[in-house]
C-alpha positions as CSV (number, residue, x, y, z in Angstrom):
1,X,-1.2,13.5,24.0
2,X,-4.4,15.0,25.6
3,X,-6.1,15.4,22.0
4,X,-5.5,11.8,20.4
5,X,-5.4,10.1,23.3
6,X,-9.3,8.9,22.9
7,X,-8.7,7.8,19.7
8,X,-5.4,5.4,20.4
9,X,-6.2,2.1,22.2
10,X,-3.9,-1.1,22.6
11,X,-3.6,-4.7,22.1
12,X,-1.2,-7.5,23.2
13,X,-0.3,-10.8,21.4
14,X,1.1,-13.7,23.2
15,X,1.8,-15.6,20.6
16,X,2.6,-14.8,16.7
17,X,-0.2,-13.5,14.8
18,X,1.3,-15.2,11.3
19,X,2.1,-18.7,12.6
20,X,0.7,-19.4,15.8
21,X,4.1,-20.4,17.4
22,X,4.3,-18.7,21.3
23,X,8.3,-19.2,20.9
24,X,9.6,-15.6,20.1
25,X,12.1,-13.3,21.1
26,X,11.1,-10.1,23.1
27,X,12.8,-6.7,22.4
28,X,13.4,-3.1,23.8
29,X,10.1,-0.8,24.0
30,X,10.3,1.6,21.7
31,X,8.9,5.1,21.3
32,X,7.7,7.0,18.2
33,X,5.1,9.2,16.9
34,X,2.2,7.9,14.9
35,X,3.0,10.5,11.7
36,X,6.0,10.1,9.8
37,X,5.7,13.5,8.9
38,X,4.5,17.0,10.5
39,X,1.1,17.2,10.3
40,X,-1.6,20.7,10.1
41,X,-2.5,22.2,13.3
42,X,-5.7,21.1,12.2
43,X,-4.8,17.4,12.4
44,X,-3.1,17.3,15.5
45,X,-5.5,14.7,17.2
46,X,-4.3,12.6,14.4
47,X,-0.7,12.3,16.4
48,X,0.7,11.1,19.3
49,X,3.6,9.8,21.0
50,X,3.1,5.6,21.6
51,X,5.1,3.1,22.7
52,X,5.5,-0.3,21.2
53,X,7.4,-3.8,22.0
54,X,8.5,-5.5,19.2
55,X,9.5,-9.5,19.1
56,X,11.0,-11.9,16.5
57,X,8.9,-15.3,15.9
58,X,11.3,-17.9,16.4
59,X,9.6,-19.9,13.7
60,X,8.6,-18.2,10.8
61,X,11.2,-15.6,11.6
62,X,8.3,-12.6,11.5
63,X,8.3,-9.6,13.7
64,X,5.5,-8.5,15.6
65,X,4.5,-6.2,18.3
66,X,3.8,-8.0,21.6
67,X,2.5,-5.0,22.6
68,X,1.7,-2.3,20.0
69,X,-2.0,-0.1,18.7
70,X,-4.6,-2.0,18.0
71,X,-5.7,-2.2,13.9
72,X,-8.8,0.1,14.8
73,X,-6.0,2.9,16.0
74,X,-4.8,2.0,12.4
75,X,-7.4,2.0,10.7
76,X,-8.3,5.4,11.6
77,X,-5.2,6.8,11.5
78,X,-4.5,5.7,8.3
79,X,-7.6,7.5,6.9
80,X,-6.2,10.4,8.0
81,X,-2.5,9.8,7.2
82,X,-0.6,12.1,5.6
83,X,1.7,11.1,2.7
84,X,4.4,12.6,1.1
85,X,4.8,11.9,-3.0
86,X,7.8,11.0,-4.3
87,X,7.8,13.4,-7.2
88,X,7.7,16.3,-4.4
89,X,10.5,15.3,-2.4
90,X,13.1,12.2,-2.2
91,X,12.5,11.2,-5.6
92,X,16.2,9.5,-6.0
93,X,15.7,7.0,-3.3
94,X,13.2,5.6,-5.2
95,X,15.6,5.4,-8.2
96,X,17.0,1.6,-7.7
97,X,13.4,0.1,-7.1
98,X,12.7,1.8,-10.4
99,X,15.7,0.2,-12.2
100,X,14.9,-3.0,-10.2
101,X,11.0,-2.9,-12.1
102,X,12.7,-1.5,-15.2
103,X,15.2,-4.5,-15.9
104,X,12.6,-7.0,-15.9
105,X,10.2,-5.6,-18.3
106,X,11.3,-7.4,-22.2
107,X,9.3,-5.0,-24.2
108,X,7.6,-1.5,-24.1
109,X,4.5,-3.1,-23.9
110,X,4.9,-5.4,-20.7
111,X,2.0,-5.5,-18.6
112,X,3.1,-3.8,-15.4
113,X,0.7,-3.9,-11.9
114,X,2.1,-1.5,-8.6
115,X,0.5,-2.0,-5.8
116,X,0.3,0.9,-3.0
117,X,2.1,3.4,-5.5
118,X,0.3,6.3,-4.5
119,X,1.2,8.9,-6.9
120,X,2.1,6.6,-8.8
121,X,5.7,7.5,-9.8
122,X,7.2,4.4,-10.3
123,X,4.3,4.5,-13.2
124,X,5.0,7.8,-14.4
125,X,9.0,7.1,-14.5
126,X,8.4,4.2,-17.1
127,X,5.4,6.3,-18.7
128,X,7.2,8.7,-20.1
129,X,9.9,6.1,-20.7
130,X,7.9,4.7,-23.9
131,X,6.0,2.0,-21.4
132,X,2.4,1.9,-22.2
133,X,0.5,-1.1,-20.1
134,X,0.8,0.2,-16.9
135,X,-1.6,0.2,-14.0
136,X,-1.9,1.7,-10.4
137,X,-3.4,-0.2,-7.1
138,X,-4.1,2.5,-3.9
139,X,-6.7,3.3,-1.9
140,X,-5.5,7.0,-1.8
141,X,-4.5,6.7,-5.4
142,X,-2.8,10.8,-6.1
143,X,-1.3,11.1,-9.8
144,X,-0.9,14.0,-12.3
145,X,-3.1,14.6,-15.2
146,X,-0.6,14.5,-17.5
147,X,0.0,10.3,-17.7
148,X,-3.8,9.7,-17.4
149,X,-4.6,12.2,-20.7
150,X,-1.8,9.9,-22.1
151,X,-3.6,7.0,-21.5
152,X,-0.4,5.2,-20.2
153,X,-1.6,4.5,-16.2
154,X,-4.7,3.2,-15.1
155,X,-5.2,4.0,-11.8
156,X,-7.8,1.7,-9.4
157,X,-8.8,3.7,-6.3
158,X,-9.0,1.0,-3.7
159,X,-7.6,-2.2,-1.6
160,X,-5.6,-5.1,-2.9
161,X,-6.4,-7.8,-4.0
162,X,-10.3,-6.9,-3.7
163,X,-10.6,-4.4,-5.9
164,X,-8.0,-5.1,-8.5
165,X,-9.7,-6.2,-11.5
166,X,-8.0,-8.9,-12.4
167,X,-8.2,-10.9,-9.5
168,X,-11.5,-10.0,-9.4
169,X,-12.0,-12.0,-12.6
170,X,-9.8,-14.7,-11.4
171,X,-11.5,-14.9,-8.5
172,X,-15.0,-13.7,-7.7
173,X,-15.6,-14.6,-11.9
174,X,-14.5,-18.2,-12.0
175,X,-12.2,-17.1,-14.4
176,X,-8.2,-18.5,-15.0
177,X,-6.1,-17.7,-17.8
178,X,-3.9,-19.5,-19.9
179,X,-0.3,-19.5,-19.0
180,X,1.3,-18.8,-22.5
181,X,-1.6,-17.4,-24.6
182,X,-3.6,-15.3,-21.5
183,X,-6.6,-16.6,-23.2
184,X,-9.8,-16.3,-20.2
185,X,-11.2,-19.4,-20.0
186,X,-14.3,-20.4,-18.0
187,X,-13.7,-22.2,-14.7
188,X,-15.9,-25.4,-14.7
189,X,-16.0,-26.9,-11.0
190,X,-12.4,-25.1,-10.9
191,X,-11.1,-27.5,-13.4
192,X,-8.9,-25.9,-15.9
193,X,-7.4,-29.0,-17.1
194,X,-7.8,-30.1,-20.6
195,X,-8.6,-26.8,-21.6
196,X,-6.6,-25.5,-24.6
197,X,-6.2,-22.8,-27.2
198,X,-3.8,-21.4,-29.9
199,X,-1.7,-18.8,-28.8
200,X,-2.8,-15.5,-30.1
201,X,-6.7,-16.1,-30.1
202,X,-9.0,-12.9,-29.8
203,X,-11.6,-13.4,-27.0
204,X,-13.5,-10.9,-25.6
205,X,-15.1,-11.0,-22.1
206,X,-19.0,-10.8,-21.8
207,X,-18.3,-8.0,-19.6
208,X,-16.8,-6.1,-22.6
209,X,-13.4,-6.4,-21.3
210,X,-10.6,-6.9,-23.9
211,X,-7.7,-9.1,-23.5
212,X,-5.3,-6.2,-23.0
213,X,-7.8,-5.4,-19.8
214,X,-8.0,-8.4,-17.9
215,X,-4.6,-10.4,-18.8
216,X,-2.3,-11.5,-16.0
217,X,0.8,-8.9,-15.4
218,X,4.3,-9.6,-16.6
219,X,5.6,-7.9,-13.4
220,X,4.0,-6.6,-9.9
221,X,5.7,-4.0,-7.7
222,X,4.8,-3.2,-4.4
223,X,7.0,-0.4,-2.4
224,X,7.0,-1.1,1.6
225,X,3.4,-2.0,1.7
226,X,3.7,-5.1,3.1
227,X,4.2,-4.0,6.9
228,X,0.7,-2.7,6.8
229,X,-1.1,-5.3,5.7
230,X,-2.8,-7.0,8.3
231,X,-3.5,-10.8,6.6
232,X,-0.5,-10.9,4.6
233,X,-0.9,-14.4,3.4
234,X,-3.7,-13.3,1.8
235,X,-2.3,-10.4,0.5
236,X,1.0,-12.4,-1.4
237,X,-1.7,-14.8,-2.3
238,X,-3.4,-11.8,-4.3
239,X,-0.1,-10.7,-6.0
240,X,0.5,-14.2,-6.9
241,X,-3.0,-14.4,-8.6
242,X,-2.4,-11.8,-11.0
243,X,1.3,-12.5,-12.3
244,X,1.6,-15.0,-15.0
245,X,3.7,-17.8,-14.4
246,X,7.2,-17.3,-14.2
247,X,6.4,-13.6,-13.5
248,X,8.2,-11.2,-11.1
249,X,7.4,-9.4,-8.0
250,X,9.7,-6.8,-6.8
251,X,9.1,-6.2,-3.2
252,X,10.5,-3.4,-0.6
253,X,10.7,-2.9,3.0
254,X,12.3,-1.2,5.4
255,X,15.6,-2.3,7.2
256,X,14.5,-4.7,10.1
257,X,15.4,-1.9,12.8
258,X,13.6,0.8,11.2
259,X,10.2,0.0,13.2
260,X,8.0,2.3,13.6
261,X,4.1,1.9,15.5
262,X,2.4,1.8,12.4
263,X,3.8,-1.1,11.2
264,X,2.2,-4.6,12.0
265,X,5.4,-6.7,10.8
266,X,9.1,-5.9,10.8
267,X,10.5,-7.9,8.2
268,X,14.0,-9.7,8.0
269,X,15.1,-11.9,4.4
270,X,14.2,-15.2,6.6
271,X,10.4,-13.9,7.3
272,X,9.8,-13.0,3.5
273,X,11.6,-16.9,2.2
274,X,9.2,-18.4,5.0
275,X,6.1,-16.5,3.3
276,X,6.7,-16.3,0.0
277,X,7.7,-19.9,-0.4
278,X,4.1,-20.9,1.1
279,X,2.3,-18.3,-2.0
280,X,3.9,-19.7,-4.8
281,X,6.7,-17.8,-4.9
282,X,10.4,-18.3,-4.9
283,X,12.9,-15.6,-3.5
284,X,15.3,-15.8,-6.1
285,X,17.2,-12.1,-5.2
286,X,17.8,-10.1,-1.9
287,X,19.7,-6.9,-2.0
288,X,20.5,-5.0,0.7
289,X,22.3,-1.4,0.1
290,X,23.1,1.4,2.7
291,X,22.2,4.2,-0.3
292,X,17.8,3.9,-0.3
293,X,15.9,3.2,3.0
294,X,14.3,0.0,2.1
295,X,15.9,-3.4,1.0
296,X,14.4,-5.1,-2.3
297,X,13.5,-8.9,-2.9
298,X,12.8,-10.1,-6.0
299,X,10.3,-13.0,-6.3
300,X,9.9,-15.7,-9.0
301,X,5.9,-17.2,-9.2
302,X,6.5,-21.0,-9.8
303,X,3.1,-22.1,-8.9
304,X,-0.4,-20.7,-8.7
305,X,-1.8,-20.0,-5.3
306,X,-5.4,-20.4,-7.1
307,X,-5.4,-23.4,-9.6
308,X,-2.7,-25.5,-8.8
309,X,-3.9,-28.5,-6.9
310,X,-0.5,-29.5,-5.4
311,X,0.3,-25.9,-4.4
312,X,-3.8,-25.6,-3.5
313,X,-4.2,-28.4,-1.0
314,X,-1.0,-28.0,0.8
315,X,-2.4,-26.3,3.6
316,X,1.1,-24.8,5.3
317,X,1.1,-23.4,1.7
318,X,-2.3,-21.9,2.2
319,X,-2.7,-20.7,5.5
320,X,-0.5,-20.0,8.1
321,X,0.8,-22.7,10.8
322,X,-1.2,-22.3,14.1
323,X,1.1,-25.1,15.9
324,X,3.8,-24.2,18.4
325,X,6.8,-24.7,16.9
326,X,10.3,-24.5,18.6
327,X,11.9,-26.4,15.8
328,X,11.9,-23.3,13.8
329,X,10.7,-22.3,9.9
330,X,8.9,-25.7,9.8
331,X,11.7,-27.7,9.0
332,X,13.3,-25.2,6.5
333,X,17.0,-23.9,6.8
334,X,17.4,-20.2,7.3
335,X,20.2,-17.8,8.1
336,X,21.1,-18.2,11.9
337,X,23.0,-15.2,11.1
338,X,20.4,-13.0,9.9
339,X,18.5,-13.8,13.0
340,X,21.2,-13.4,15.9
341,X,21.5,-9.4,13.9
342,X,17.4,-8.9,14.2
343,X,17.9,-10.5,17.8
344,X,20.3,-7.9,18.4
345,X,18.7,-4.7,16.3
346,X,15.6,-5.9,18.7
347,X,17.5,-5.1,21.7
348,X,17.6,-1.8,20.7
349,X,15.1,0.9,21.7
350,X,16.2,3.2,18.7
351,X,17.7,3.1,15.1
352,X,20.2,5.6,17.1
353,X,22.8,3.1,19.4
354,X,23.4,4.3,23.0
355,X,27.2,4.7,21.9
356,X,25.8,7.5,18.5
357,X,24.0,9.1,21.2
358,X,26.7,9.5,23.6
359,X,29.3,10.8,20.6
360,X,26.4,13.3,19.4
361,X,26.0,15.1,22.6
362,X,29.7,14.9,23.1
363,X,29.7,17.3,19.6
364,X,26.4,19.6,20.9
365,X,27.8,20.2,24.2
366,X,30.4,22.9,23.2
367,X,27.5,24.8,21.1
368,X,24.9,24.3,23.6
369,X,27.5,26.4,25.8
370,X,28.2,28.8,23.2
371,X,24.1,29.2,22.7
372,X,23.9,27.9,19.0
373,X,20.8,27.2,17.6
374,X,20.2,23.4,16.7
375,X,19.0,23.1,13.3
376,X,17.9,19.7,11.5
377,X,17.1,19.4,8.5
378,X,14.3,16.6,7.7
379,X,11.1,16.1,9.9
380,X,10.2,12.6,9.4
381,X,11.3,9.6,12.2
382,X,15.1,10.1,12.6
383,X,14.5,13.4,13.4
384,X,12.2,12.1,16.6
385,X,14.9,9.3,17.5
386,X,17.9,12.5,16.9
387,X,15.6,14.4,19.6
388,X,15.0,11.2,21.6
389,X,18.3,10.6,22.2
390,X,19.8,14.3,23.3
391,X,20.6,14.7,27.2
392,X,19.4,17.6,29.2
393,X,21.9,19.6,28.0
394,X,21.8,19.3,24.1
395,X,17.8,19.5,24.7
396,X,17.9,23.0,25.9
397,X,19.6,23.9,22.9
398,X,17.3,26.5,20.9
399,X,15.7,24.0,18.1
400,X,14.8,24.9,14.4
401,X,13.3,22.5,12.1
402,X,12.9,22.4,8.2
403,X,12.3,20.7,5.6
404,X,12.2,20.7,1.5
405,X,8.4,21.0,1.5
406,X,7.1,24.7,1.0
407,X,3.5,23.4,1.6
408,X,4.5,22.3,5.1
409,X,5.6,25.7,6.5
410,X,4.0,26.1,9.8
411,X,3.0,22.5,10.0
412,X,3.7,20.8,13.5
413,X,6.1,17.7,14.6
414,X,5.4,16.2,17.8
415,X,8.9,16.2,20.1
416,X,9.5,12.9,22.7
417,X,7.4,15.1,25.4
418,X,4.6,15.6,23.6
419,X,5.3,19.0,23.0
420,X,5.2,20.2,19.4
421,X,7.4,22.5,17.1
422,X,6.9,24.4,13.9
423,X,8.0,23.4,10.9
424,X,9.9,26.0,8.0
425,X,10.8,26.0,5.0
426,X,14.3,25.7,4.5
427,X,14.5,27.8,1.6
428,X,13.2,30.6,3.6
429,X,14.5,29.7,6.8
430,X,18.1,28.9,5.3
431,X,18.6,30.8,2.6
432,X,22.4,33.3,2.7
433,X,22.6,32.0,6.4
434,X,25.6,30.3,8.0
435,X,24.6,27.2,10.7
436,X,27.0,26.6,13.5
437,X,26.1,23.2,13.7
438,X,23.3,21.4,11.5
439,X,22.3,17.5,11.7
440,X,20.6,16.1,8.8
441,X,17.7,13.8,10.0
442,X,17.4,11.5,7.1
443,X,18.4,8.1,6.9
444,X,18.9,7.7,2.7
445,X,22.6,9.0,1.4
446,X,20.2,9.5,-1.4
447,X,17.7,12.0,0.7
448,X,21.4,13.3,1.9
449,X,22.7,14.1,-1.1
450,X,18.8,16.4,-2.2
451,X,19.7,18.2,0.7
452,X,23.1,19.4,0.6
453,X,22.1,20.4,-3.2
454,X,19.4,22.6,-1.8
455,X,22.0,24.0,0.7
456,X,24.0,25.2,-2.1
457,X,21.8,26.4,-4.0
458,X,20.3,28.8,-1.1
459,X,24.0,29.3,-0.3
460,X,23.7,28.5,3.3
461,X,27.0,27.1,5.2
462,X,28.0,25.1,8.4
463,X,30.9,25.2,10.7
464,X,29.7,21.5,11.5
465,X,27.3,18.4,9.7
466,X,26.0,15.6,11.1
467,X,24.4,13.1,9.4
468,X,22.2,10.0,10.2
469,X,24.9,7.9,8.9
470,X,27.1,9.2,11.9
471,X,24.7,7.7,14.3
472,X,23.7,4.2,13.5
């Protein structure tokens, strides 16, 4: 579009930007809009309509963009990004990688780090739960009042692992601490060896940091970060540096085919074994479940990335592979079948199959001739790929868009032409009115099940639903 245009510039890579190798599967362009979500009138030169070519690395299993914006586009994109908070709206997908954190916390007073929470309300969720050693990682860190009076969240405004103070300590301080006892202990030439104390020792810092301040966590938790993080060995690296050993790191990230052109990686259960296992990590769960929009691994540290001397000079371990290799995941087994289904998904231009898209405008061909309106409910991605996907006849269907979000009335979402629509409140928009036919654009049968409450409660009806789950 005319007004971002200036802003969004390109890059290609020929070979993958993790390991090196130039043996990689190519897949289907693919088109989507920079925001996730409608943005101000104001902010329209901060979206666009881009195209992107996504390909799976053949060794380490990683998707990349072959062709995709460059991380300057990002960059300032991303300072201008505008992000939703859970406690407004979809607040029950977030509900198993809650329970997922939850589960592996032994007492009340577990040491608990999340990393890109936002508004924190993974934090808030065990806060008001009893949980009192709880701390918050963003660099657009949002949260309410209430938690922080309560002294329950400690929120860092920043990047990780940089300006998370524990790693900080560990790293840019010399500093280690003791496995059992989490006693700080001086780094001398980076030898910790020989170094002992009693369990339950009082130290304090010559910063003036207590123990409670600058121990390792018991658990880390970082929700679908990891596909914007542009050095991600360094990243995992960072999250290994802060958990104590035999600590646990709960990772999200979205389904494989649910790319979008902000991401840097698309990420398949093979990619995350090949990284994690070179951090110090071991994948020790992977659970994938058609009722949240992410899929969760959960991660074991059995070595530190830092002070371990076997796991520190193993330089695959370290850094990543900048060898062609054909052989694939450096000698490692991985699921053939989890990569012949991203080799497929990758064929694919959309989350929305060319046979969904027939069947849908098969069903919006009898109201397009009647002259019903087309509303859909949810302004986010699948809403783009439901609009992508119409044919000339379904597209000259009248359109109305809404959402949950009273604050977004009159915002704008960008349609596959360019073209933009206004955004209403459903409540207002919806409310004592029956719908001829009405497609949910949401992807969660979490998300799914927030709407149709909010349908009854405004008591509007339809002669005919279609969800996102009809069209994948």
């Amino acid at each position: 579009m005319a007004q971002s245009s200036q802003y969004i510039t390109f890059v290609n890579n020929h070979s993958c930007p993790l390991c090196g190798s130039r043996d990689y599967v190519v897949g289907a362009e693919r088109r989507e809009i920079l925001q996730s979500v409608p943005v101000k009138p104001e902010e329209l030169d901060t979206q666009a309509v881009v195209s992107f070519t996504p390909a799976l690395c053949n060794n380490c299993q990683l998707s990349f963009n072959e062709t995709g914006i460059s991380d300057e586009t990002r960059s300032w994109i991303w300072g201008r990004y505008r992000f939703y908070k859970a406690s407004s709206m979809g607040g029950a997908n977030y509900q198993p990688y809650i329970d997922e954190v939850r589960k592996r916390l032994d007492s009340k007073s577990a040491r608990v780090l999340e990393v890109g929470g936002y508004d924190g309300y993974l934090l808030r969720t065990l806060s008001n739960e009893g949980y009192t050693s709880l701390t918050l990682i963003d660099p657009a860190v949002v949260t309410d009042g209430i938690d922080q009076c309560r002294n329950r969240v400690t929120t860092v405004k920043g990047f990780f692992p940089e300006d998370e103070p524990v790693y900080r300590m560990r790293v840019e301080r010399g500093r280690s601490y003791c496995c059992e006892s989490k006693c700080p202990s001086v780094l001398e030439n980076g030898d910790i060896h020989g170094h002992s104390c009693e369990p339950g020792n009082s130290h304090t810092m010559a910063e003036g940091l207590s123990l409670d301040t600058v121990g390792l966590y018991d658990v880390v938790a970082c929700k679908e970060v990891l596909s914007v993080v542009p050095d991600i060995m360094h990243f995992v690296k960072g999250l290994n540096a802060v958990l104590r050993m035999g600590g646990t790191l709960v990772l999200t990230t979205p389904p494989f085919n649910s790319m979008h052109a902000m991401q840097i990686w698309h990420f398949n259960a093979n990619a995350i074994d090949w990284i994690v296992s070179r951090c110090g990590f071991e994948l020790t769960e992977h659970r994938v479940t058609s009722q949240v929009t992410y899929e969760i691994y959960v991660l074991t540290k059995i070595a530190d990335v830092l002070y371990d001397a076997e796991v520190h000079d193993a330089a695959d371990l370290i850094k990543p592979q900048r060898s062609e290799n054909s052989g694939g995941y450096e000698g490692k087994v991985f699921s053939r079948h989890i990569q012949k289904q991203c080799i497929e998904q990758l064929a694919q231009s959309s989350t929305v199959s060319a046979s969904a898209a027939a069947m849908l405008n098969e069903k919006l061909r009898t109201h397009a001739e009647l002259g019903h309106t087309l509303v859909i409910y949810g302004t986010g991605l699948q809403t783009f790929n439901i609009l992508s996907c119409l044919d000339k006849t379904s597209a000259s269907m009248e359109l109305l868009l809404v959402n949950s979000l009273k604050d977004d009335e009159g915002s704008l979402f960008m349609l596959p032409d360019g073209s933009v629509k206004e955004v209403h409140w459903a409540v207002s928009a919806l409310k004592d009115r029956h719908i001829p036919v009405l497609i949910l654009g949401v992807l969660s049968p979490r998300f799914m099940e927030e709407i149709t409450a909010v349908l009854h409660e405004i008591n509007c009806t339809c002669d005919e639903l279609i969800s996102m789950q009809d069209l994948i």
